[in-house]
C-alpha distance (Angstrom), angle and dihedral (degrees) to the residues before:
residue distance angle dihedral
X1 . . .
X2 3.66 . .
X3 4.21 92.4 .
X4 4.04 93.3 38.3
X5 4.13 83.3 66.0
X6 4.08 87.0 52.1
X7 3.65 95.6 37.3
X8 4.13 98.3 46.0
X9 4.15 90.6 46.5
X10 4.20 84.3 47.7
X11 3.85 86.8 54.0
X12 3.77 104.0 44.1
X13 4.18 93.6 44.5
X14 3.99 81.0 50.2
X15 3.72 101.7 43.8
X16 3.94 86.7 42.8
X17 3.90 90.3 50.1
X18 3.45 89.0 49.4
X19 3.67 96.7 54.2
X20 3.52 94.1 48.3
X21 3.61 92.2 57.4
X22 3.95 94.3 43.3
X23 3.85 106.8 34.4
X24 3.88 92.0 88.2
X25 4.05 103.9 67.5
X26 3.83 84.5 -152.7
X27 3.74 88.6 67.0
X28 3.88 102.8 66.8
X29 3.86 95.9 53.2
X30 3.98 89.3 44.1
X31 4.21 88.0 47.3
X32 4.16 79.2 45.2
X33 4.03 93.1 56.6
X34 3.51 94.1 42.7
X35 3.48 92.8 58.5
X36 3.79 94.3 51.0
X37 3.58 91.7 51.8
X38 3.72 88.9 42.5
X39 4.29 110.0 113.7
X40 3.91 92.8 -112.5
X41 4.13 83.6 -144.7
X42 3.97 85.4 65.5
X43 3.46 98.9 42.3
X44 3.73 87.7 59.8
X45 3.44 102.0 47.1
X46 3.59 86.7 57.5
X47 3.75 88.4 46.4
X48 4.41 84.7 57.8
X49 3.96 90.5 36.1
X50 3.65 94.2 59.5
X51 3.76 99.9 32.3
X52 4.27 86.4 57.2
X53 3.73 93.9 51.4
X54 4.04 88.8 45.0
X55 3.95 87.2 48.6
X56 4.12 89.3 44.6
X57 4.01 91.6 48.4
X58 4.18 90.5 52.9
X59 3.44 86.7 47.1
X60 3.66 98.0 59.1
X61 3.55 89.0 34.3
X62 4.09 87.2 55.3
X63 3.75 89.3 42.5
X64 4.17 90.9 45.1
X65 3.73 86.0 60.4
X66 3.41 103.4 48.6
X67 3.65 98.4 56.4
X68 3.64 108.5 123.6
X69 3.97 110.5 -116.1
X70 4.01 101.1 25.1
């Protein structure tokens, strides 16, 4: 019960983030053309940037839960 009141606030801040972005049909053609501008060099450096801080989080996460005693 305990992760269903993490996961359902994860969902509903995502699915309201995502309709924010995507209610105005302007917006996805406009999100389209700035990626085809976009440098591809930076969009992959974000790409690594945010994969290493996802990797760091699950690792403290892992690490977090295997403490002895919690």
């Amino acid at each position: 019960m305990k992760r269903v009141g993490i996961i359902l606030p994860q969902l509903l801040v995502t699915a309201a983030g995502l309709w924010y972005v995507f209610h105005d049909p302007q917006r996805p053609p406009q999100i389209a053309e700035a990626l085809r501008h976009a440098s591809l060099s930076w969009v992959l450096l974000g790409w690594i940037c945010y994969s290493v801080v996802e990797v760091r989080d699950r690792l403290i996460v892992q690490t977090l839960h295997l403490r002895p005693g919690t």
